[in-house]
C-alpha positions in Angstrom: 95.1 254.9 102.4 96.9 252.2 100.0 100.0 253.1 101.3 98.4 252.1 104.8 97.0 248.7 103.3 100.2 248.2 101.8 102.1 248.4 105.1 99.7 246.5 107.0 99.6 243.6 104.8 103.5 243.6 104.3 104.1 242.9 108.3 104.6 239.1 108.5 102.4 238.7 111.8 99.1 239.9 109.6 99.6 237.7 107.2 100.0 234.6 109.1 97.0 236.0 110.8 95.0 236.7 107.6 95.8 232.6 106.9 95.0 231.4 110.0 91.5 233.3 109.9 91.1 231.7 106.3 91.9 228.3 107.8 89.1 229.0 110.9 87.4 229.9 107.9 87.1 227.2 105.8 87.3 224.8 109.0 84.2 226.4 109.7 82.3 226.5 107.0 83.3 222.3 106.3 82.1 221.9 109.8 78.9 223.9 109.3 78.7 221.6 105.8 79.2 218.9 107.4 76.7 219.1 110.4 73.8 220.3 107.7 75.2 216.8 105.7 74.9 214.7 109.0 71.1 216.1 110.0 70.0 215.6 106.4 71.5 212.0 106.9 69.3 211.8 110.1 66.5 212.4 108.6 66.6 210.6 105.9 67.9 207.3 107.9 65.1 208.3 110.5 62.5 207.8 107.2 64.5 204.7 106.1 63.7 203.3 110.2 60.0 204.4 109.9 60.2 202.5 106.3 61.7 199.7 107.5 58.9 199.5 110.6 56.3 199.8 108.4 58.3 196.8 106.1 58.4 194.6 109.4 54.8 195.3 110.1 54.3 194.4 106.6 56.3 191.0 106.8 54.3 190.0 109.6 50.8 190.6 109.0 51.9 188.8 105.2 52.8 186.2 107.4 49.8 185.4 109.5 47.9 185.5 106.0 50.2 182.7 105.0 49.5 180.5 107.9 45.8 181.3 107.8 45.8 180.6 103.9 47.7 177.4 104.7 45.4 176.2 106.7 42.4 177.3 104.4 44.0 175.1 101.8 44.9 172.0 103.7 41.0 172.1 104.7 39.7 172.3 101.5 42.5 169.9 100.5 41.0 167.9 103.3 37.4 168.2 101.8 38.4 167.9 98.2 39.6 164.7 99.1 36.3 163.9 100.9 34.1 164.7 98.4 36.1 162.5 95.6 35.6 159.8 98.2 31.9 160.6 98.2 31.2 160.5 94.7 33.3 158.1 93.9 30.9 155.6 97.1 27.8 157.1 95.4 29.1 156.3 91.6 29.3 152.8 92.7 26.4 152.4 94.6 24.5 154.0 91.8 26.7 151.1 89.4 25.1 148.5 91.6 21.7 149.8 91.8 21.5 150.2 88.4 22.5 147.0 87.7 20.0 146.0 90.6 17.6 147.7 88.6 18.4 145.8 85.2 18.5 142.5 86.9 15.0 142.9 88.5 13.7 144.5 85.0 15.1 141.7 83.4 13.1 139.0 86.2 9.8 140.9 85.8 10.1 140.9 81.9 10.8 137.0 81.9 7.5 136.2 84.3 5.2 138.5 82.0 3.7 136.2 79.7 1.9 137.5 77.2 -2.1 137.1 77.4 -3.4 134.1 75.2 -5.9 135.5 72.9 -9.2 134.0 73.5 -11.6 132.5 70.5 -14.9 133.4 69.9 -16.2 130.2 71.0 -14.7 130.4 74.6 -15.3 134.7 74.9 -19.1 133.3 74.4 -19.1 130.5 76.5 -17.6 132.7 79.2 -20.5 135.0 78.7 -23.0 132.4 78.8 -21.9 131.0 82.4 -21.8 134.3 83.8 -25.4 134.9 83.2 -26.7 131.3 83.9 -24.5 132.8 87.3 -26.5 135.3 87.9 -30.0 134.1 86.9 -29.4 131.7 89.9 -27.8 133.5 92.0 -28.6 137.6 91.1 -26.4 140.3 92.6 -27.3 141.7 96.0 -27.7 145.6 95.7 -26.0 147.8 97.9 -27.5 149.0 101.3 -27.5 152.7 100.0 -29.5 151.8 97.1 -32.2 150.1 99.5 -32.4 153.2 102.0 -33.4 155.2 98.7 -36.0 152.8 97.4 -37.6 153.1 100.5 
């Protein structure tokens, strides 16, 4: 049997066969590596896309919250600005009221006069008129206390 290998790899024709069946070979087996290279490259660009849409959908909706939150602040800007102008009306109206206040304060102050002490002479003259007053003229009673005497 060696001696029948022997011969049959010795002829020329098998052995350029034998190479060319290597070459199919390994052109084979690159194309078969290559074609499991290229669908693992599909999928993972086809995960990279899906990625990528889920990026966009990101972008956008980060988007809209921008504008919304733009908007939020320019109205709060808006009423920040309002409100300074609000307290800032009311601070000086309270200024001038208070000072209103002080001025009239001041006015009632200055009419008050203090109450003159009266003497004794005059706190008993006083007392004496009022009941010569009503010795002459004596204080009518109310019409509920007549109904009761009755």
């Amino acid at each position: 049997m060696p001696a029948f290998l022997l011969s049959f790899f010795s002829s020329p024709r098998t052995i350029i066969v034998i190479v060319i069946l290597i070459a199919l070979g390994g052109a084979y087996y690159k194309y078969n590596s290559l074609q499991n290279d290229l669908e693992e490259e599909r999928a993972a660009l086809k995960v990279e896309m899906d990625k990528n849409a889920v990026l966009r959908d990101n972008i956008e909706t980060l988007t809209k919250v921008n504008e919304i939150n733009s908007k939020i602040i320019e109205q709060q800007t808006k009423s920040a600005k309002t409100t300074v102008e609000t307290i800032g009306r009311l601070s000086n109206e309270l200024r001038n009221s208070g000072k209103s206040f002080t001025e009239i304060q001041s006015r009632i102050d200055n009419i008050k006069t203090a109450p003159v002490p009266l003497t004794p002479y005059l706190v008993e003259a006083i007392n004496g008129i009022q009941e010569e007053r009503t010795k002459i003229n004596p204080p009518i009673a109310p019409a509920s206390a007549l109904k009761e005497k009755k």
